[in-house]
N, CA, C and O atoms as CSV, one atom per row, in Angstrom:
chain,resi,resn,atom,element,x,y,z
A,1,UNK,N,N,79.654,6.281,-3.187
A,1,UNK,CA,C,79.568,7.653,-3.651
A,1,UNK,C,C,79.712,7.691,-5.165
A,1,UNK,O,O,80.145,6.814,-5.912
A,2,UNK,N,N,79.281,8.822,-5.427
A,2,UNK,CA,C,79.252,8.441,-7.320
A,2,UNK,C,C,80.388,9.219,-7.665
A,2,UNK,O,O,80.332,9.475,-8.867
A,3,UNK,N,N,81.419,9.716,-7.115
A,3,UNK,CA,C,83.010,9.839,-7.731
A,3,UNK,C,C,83.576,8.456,-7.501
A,3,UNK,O,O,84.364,7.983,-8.321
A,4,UNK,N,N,83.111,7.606,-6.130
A,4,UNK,CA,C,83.520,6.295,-6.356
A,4,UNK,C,C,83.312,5.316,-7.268
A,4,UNK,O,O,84.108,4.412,-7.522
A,5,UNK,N,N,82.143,5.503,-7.812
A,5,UNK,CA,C,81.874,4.417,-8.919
A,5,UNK,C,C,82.131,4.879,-10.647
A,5,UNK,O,O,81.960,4.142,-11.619
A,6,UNK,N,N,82.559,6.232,-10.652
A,6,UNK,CA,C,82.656,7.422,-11.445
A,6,UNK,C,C,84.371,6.757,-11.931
A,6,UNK,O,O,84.711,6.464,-13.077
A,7,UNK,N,N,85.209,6.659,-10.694
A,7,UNK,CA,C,86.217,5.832,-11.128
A,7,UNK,C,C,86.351,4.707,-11.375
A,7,UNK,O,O,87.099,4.374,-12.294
A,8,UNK,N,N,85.671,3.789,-10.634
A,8,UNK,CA,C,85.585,2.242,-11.023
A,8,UNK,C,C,85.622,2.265,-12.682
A,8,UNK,O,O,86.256,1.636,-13.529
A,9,UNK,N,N,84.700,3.226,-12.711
A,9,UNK,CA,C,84.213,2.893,-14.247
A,9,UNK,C,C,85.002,3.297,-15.446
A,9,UNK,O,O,84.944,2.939,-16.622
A,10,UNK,N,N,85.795,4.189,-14.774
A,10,UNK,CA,C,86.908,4.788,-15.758
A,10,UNK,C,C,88.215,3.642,-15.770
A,10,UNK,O,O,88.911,3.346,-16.741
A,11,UNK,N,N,88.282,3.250,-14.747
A,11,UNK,CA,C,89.576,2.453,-14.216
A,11,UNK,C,C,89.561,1.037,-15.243
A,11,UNK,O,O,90.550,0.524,-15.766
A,12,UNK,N,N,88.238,0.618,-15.347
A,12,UNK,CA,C,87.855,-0.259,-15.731
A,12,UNK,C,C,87.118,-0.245,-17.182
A,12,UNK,O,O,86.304,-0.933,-17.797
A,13,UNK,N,N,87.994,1.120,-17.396
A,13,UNK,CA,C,87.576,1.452,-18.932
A,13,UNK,C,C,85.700,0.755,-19.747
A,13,UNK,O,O,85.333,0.415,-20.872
A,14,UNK,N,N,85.225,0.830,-18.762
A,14,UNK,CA,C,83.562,0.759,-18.764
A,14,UNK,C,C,82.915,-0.733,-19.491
A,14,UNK,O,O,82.060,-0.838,-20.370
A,15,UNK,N,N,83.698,-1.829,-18.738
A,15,UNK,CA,C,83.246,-2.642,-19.400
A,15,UNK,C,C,82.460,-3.576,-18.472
A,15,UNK,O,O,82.899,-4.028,-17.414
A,16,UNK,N,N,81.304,-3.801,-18.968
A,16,UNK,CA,C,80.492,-4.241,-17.472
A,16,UNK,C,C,80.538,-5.781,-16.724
A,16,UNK,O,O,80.042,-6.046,-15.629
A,17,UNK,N,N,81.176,-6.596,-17.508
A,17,UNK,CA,C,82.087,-7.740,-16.225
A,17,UNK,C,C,82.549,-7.490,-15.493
A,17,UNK,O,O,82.451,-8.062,-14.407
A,18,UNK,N,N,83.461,-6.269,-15.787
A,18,UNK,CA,C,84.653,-5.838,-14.604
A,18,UNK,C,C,84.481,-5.651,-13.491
A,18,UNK,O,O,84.837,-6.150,-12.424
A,19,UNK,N,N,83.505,-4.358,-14.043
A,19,UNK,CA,C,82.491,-3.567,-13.588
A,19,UNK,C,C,81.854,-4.393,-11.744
A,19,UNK,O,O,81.932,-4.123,-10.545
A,20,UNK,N,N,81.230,-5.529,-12.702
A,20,UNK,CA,C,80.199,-6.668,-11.947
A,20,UNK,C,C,81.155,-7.067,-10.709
A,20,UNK,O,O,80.773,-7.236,-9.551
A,21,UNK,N,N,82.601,-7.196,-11.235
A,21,UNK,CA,C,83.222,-8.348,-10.443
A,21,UNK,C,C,84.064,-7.753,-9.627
A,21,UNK,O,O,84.748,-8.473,-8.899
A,22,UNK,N,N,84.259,-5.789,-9.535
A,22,UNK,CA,C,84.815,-5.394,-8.705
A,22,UNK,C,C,83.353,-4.623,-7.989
A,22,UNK,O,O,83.470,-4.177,-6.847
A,23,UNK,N,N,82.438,-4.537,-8.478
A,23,UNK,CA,C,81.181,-4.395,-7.597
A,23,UNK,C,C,80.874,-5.224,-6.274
A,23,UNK,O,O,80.569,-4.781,-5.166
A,24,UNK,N,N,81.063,-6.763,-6.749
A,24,UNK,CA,C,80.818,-8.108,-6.073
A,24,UNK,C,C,81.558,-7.977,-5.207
A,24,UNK,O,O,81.176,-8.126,-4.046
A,25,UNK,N,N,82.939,-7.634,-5.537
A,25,UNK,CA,C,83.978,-7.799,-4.435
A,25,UNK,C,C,83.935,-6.339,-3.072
A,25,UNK,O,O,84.198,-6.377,-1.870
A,26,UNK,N,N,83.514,-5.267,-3.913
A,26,UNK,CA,C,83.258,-3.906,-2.855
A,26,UNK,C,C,82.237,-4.529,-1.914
A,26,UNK,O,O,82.288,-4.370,-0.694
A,27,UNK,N,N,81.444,-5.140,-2.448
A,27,UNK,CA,C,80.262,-5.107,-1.513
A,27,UNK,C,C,80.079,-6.488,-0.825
A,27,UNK,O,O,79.203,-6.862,-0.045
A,28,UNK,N,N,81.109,-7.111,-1.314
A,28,UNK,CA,C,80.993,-8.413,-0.215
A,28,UNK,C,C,82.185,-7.869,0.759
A,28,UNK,O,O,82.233,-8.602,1.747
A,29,UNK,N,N,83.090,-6.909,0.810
A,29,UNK,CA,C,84.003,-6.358,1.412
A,29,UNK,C,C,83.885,-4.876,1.954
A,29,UNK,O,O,84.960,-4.466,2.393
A,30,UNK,N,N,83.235,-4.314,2.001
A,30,UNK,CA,C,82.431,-2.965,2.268
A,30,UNK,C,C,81.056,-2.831,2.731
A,30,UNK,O,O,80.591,-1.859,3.325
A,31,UNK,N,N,80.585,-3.667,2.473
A,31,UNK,CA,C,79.427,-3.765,2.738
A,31,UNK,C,C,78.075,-2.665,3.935
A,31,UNK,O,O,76.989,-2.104,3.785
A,32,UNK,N,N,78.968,-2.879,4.914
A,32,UNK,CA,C,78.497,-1.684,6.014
A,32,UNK,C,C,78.713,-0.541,5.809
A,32,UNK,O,O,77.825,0.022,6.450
A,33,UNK,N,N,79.393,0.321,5.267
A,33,UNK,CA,C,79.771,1.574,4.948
A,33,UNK,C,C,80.057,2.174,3.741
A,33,UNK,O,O,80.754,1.491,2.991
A,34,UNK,N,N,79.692,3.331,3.314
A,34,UNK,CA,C,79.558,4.325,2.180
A,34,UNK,C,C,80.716,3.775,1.059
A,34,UNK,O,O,81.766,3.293,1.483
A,35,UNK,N,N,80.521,3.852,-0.012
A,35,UNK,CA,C,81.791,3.573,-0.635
A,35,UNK,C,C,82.050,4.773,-1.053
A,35,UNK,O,O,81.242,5.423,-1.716
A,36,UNK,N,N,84.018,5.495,-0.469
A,36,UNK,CA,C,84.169,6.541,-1.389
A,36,UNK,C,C,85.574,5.820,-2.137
A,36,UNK,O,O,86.099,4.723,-1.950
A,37,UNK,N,N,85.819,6.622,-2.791
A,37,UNK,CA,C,86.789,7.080,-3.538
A,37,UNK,C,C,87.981,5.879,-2.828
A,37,UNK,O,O,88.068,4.748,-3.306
A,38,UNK,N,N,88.773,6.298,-1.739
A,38,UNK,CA,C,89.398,5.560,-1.330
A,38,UNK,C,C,89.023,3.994,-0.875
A,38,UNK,O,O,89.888,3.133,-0.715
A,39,UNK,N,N,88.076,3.845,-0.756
A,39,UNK,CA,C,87.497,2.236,-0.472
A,39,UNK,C,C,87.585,1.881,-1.682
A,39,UNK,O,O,88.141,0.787,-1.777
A,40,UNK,N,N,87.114,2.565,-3.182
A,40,UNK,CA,C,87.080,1.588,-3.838
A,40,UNK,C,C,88.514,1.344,-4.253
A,40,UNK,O,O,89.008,0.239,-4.480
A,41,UNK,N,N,89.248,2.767,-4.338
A,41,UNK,CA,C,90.546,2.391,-4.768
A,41,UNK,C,C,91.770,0.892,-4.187
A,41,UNK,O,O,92.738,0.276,-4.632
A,42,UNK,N,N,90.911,0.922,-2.969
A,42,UNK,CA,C,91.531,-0.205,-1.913
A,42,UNK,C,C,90.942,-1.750,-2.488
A,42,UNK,O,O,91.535,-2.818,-2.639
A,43,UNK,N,N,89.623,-1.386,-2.711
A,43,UNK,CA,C,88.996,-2.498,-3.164
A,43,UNK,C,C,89.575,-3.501,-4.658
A,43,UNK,O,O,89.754,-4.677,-4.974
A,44,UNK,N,N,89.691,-2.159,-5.219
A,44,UNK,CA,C,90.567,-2.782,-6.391
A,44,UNK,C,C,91.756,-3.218,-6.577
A,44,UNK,O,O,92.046,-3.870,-7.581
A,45,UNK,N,N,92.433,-2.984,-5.835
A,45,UNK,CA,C,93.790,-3.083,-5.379
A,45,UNK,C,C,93.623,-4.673,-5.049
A,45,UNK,O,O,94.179,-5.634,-5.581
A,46,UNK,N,N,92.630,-4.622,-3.947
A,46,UNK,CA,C,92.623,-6.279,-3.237
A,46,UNK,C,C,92.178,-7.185,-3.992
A,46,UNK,O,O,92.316,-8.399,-3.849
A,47,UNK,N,N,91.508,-6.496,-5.005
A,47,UNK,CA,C,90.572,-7.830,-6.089
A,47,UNK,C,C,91.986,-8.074,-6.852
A,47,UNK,O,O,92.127,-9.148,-7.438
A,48,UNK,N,N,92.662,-7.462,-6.863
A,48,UNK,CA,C,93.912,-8.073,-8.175
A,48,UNK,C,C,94.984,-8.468,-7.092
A,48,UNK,O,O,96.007,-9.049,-7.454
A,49,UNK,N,N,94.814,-8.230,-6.063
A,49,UNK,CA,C,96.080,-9.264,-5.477
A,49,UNK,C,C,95.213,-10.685,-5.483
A,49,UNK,O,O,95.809,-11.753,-5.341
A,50,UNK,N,N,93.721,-10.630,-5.661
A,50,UNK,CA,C,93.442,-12.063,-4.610
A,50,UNK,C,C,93.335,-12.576,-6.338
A,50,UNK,O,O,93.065,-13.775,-6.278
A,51,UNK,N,N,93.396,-12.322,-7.242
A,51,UNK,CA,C,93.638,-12.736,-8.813
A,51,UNK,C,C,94.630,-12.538,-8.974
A,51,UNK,O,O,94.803,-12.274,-10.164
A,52,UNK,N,N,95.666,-12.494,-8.316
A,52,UNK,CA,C,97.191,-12.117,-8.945
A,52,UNK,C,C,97.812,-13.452,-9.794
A,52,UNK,O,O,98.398,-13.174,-10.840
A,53,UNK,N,N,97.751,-14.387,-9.543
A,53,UNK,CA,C,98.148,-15.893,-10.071
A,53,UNK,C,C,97.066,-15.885,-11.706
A,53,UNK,O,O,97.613,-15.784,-12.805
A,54,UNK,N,N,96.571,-15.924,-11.657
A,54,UNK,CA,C,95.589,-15.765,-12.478
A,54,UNK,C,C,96.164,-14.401,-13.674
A,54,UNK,O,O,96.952,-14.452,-14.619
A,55,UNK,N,N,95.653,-13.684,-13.311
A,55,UNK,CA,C,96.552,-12.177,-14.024
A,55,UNK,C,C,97.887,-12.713,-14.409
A,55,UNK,O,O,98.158,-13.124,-15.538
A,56,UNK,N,N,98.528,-12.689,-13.614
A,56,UNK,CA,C,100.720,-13.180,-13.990
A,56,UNK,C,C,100.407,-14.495,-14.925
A,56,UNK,O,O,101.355,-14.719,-15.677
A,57,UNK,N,N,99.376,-15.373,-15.064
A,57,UNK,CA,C,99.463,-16.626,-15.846
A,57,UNK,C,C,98.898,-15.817,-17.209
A,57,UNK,O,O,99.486,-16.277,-18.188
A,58,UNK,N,N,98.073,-14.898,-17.539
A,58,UNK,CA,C,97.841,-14.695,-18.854
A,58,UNK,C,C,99.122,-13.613,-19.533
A,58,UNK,O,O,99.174,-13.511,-20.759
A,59,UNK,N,N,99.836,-13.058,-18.912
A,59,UNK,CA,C,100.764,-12.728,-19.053
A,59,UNK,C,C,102.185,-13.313,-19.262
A,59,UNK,O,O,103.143,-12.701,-19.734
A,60,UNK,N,N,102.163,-14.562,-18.844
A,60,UNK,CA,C,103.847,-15.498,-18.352
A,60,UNK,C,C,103.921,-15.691,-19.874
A,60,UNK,O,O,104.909,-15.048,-20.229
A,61,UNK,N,N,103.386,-16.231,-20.875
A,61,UNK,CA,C,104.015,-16.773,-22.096
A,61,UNK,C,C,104.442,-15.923,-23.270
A,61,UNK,O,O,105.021,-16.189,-24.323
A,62,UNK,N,N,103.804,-14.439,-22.561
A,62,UNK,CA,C,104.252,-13.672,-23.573
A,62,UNK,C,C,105.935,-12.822,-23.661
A,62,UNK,O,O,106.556,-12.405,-22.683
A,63,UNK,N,N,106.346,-12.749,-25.011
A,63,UNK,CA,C,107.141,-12.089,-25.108
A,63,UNK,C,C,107.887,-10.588,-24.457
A,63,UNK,O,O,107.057,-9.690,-24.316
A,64,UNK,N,N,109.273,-10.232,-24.067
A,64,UNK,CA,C,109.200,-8.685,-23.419
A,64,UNK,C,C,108.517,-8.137,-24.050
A,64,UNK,O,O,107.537,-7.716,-23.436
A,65,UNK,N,N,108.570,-7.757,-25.766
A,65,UNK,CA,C,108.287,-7.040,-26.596
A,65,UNK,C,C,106.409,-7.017,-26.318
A,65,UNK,O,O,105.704,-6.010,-26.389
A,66,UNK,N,N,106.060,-8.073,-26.081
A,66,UNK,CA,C,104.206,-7.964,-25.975
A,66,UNK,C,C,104.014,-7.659,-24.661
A,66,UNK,O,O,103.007,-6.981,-24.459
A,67,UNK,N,N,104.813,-8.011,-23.483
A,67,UNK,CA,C,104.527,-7.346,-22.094
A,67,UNK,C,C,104.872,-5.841,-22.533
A,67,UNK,O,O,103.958,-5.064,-22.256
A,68,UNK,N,N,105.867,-5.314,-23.091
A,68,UNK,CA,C,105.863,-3.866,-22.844
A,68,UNK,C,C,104.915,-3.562,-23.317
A,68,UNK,O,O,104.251,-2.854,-22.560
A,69,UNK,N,N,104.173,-3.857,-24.865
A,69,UNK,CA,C,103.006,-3.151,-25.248
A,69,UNK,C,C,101.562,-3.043,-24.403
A,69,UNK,O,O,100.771,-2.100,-24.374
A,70,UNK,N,N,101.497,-4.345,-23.725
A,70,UNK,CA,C,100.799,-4.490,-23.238
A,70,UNK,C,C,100.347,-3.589,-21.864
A,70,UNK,O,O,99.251,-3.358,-21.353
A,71,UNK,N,N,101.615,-3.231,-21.554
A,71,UNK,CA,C,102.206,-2.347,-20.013
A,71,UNK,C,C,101.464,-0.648,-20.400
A,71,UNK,O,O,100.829,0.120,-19.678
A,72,UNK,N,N,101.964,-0.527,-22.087
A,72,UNK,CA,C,101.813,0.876,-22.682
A,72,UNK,C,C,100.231,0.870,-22.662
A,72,UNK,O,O,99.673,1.903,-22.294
A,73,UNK,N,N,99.506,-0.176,-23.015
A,73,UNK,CA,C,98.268,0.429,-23.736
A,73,UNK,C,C,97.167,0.251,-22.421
A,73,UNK,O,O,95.994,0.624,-22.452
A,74,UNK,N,N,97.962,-0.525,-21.068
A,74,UNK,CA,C,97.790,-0.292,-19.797
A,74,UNK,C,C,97.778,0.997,-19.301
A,74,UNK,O,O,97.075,1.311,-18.340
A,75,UNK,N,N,98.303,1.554,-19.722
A,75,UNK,CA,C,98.837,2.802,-18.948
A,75,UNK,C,C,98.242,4.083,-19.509
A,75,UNK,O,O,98.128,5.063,-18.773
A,76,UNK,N,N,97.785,4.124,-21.017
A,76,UNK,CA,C,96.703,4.569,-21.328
A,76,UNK,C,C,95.328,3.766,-21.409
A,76,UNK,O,O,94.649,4.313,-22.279
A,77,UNK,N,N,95.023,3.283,-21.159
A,77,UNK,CA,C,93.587,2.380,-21.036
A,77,UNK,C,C,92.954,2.278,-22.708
A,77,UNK,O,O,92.346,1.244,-22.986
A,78,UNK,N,N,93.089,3.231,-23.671
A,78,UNK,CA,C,93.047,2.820,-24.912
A,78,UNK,C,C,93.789,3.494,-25.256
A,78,UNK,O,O,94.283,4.405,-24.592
A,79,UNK,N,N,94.167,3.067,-26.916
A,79,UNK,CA,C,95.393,3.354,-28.181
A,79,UNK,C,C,94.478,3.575,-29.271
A,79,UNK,O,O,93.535,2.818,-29.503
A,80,UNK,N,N,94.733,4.549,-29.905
A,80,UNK,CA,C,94.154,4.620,-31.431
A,80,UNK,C,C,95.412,4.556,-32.251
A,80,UNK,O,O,95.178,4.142,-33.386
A,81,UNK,N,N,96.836,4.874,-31.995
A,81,UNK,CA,C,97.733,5.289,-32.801
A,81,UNK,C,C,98.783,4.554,-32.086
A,81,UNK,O,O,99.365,4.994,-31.095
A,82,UNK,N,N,99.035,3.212,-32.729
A,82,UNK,CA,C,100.074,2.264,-32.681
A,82,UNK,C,C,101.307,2.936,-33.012
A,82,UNK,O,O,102.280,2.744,-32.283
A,83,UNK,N,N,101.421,3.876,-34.245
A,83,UNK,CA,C,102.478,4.198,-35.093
A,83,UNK,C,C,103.195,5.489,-34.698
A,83,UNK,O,O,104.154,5.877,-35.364
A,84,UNK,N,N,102.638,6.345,-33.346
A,84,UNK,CA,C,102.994,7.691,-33.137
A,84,UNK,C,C,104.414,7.362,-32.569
A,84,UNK,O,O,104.744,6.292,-32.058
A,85,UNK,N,N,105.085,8.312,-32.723
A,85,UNK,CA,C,106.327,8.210,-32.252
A,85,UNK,C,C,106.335,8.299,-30.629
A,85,UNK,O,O,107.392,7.905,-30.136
A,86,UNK,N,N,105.504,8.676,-29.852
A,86,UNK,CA,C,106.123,8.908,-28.691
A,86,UNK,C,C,105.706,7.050,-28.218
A,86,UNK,O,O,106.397,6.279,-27.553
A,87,UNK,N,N,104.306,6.801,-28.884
A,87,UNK,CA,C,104.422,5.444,-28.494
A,87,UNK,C,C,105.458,4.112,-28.924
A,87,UNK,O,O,105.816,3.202,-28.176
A,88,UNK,N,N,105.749,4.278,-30.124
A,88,UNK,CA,C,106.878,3.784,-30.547
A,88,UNK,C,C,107.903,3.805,-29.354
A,88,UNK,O,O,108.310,2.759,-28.848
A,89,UNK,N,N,108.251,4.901,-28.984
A,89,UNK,CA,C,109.421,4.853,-28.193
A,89,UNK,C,C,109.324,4.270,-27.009
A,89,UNK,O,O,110.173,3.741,-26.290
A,90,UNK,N,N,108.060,4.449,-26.883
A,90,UNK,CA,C,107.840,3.743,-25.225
A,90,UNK,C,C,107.870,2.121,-25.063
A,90,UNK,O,O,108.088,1.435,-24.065
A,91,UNK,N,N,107.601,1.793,-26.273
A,91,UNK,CA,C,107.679,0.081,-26.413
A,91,UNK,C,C,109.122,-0.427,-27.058
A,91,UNK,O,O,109.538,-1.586,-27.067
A,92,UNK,N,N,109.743,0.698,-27.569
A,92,UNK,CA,C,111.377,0.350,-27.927
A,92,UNK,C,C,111.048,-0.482,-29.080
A,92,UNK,O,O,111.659,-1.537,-28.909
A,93,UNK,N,N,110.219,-0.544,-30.445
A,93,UNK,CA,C,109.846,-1.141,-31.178
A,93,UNK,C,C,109.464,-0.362,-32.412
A,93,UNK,O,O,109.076,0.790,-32.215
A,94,UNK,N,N,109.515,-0.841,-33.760
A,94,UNK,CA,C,109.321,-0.260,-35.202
A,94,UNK,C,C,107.467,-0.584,-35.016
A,94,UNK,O,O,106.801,-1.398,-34.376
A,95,UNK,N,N,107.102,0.761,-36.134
A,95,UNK,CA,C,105.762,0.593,-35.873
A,95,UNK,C,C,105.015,-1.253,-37.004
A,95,UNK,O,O,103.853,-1.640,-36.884
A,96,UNK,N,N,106.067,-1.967,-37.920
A,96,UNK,CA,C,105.696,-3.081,-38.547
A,96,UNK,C,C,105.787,-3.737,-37.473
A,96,UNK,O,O,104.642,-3.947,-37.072
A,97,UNK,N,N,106.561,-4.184,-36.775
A,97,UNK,CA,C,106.378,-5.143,-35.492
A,97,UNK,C,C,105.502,-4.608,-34.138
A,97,UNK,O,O,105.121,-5.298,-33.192
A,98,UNK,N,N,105.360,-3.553,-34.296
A,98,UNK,CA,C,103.912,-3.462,-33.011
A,98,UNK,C,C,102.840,-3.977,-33.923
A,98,UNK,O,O,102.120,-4.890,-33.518
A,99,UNK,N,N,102.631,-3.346,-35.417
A,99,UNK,CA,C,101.009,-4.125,-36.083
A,99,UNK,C,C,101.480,-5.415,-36.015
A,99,UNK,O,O,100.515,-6.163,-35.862
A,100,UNK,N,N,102.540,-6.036,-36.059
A,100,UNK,CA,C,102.795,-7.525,-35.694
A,100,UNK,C,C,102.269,-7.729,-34.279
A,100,UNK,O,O,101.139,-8.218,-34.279
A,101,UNK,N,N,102.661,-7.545,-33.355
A,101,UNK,CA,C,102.720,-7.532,-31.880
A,101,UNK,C,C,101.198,-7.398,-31.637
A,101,UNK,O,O,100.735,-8.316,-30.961
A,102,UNK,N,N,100.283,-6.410,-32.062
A,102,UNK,CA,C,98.694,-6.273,-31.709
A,102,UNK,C,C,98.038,-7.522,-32.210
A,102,UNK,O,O,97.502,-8.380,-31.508
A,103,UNK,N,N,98.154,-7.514,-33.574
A,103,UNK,CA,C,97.794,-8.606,-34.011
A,103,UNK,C,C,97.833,-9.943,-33.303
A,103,UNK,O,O,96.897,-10.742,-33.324
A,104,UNK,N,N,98.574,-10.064,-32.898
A,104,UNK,CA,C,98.890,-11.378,-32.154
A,104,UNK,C,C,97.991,-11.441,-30.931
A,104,UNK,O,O,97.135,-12.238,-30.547
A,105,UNK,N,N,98.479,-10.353,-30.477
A,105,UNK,CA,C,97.753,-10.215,-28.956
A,105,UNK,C,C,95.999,-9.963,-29.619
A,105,UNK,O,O,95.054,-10.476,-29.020
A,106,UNK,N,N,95.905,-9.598,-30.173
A,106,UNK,CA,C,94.061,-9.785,-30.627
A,106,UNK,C,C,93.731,-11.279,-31.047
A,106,UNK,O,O,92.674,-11.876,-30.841
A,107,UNK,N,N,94.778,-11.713,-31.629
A,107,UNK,CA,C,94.497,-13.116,-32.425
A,107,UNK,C,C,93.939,-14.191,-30.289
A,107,UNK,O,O,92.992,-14.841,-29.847
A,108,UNK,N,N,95.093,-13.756,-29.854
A,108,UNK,CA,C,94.615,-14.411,-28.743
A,108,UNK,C,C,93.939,-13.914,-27.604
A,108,UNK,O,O,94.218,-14.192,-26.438
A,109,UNK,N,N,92.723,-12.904,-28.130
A,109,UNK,CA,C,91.984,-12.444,-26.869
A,109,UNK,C,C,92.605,-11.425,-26.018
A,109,UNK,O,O,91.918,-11.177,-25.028
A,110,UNK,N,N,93.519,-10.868,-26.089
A,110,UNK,CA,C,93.797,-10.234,-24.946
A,110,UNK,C,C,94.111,-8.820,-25.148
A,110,UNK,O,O,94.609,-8.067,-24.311
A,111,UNK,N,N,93.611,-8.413,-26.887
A,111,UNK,CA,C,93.463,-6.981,-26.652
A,111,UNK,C,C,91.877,-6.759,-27.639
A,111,UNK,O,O,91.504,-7.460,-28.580
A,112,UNK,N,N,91.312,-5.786,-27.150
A,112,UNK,CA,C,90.010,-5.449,-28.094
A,112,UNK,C,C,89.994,-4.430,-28.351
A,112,UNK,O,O,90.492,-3.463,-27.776
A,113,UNK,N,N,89.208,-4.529,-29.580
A,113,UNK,CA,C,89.068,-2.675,-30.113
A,113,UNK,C,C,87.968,-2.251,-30.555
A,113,UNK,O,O,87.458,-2.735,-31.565
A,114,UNK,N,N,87.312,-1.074,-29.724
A,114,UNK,CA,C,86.546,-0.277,-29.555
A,114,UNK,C,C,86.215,0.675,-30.429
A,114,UNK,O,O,86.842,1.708,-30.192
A,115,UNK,N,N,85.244,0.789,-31.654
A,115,UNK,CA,C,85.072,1.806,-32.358
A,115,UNK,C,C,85.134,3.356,-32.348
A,115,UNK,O,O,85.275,4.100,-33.318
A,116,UNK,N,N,85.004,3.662,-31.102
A,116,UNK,CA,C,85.121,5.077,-30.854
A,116,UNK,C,C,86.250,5.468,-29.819
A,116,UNK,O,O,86.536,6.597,-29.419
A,117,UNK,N,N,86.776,4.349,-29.510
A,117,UNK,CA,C,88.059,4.815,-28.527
A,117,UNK,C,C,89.306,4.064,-28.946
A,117,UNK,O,O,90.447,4.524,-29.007
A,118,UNK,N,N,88.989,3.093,-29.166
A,118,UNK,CA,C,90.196,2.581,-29.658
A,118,UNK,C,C,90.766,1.405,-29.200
A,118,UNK,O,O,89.922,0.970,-28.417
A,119,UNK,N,N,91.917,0.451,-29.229
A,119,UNK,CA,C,92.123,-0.643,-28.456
A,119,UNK,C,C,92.430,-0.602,-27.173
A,119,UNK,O,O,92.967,0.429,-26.767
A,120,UNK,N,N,92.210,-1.527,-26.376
A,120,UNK,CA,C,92.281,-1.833,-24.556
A,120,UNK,C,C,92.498,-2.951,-24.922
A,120,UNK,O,O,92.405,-3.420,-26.056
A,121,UNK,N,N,93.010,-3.768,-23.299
A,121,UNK,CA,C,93.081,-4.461,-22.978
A,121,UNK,C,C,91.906,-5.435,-23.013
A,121,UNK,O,O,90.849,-4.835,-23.204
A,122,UNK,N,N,91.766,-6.789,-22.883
A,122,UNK,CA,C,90.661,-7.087,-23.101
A,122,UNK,C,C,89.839,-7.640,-21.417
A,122,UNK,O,O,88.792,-8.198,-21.089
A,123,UNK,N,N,90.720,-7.232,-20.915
A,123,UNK,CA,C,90.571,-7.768,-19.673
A,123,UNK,C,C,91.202,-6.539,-18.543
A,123,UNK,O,O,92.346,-6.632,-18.099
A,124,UNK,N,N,90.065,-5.151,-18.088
A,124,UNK,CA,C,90.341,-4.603,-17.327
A,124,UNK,C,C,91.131,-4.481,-16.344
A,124,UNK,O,O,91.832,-3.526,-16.007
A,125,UNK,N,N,90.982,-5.561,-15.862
A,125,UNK,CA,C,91.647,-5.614,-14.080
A,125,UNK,C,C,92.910,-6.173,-14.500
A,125,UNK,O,O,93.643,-6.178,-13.511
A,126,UNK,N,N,93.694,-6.798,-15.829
A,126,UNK,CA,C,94.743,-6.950,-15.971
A,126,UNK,C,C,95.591,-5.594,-16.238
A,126,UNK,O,O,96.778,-5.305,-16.084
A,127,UNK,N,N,94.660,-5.020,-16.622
A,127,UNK,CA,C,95.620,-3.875,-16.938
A,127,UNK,C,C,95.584,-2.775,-15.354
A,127,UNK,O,O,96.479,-1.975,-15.083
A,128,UNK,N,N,94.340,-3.013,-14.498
A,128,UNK,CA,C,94.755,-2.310,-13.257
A,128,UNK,C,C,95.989,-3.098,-12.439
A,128,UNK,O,O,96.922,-2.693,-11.745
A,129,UNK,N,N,95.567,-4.321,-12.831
A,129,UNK,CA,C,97.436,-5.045,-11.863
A,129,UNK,C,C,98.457,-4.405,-12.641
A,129,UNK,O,O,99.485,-4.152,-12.013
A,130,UNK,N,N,98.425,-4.001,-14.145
A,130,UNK,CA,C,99.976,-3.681,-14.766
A,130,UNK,C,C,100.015,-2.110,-14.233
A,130,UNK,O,O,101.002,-1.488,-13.839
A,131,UNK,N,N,98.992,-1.775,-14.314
A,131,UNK,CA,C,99.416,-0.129,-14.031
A,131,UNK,C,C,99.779,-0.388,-12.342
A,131,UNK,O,O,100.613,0.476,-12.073
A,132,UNK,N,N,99.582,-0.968,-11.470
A,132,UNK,CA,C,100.238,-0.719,-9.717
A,132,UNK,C,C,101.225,-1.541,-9.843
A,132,UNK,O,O,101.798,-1.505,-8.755
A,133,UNK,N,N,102.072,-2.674,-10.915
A,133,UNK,CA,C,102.962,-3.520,-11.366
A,133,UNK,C,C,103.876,-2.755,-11.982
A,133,UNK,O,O,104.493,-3.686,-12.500
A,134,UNK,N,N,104.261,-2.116,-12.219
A,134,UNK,CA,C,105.194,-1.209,-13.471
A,134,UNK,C,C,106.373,-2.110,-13.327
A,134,UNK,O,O,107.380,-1.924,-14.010
């Protein structure tokens, strides 16, 4: 249904690997029947448990301070404003050590930034395991 794929695409902040690889997985797992809303939500759910080892390993070496940011900019799917106070507070961090903290996490792939929206994750479905992970 196209509210089902309407979310995929939001969920997955519109990036078309993700996209591909929770497509692959709906339809090698759905296959016989309509996809709504709740199938895919299920679907996605199951693609990050059956990547869960995978997901928790790009995550294990990092710092609390870069898991929380990482958790935050999860939880909004993009950031334009590292320095606002309510985000500040949510990562328990000065806004010189979050531009420390992004930096890092860009230096190694795992956050990108988007000209018209702003930074994400660089890897969708990590951030759908952190948002059902809290």
């Amino acid at each position: 249904e196209k509210d089902a794929l309407a979310w995929i695409c939001g969920e997955l902040c519109d990036v078309p690997n993700s996209i591909s690889e929770a497509g692959a997985w709906i339809k090698d797992h759905f296959s016989d029947s309509v996809v709504e809303l709740r199938h895919a939500a299920q679907a996605l759910d199951e693609l990050v448990v059956q990547k869960e080892q995978t997901l928790r390993s790009q995550i294990s070496l990092l710092s609390e301070k870069e898991k929380s940011l990482m958790r935050a900019i999860a939880e909004r799917k993009f950031v334009t404003h590292f320095a606002s106070k309510e985000f500040l507070s949510e990562v328990k961090t000065v806004a010189s050590a979050t531009r420390k903290i992004v930096a890092k996490l860009e230096d190694r792939g795992l956050l990108e930034w988007e000209p018209k929206r702003g930074t994400r994750l660089s890897n969708p479905l990590l951030g759908h395991f952190l948002r059902r992970n809290r």
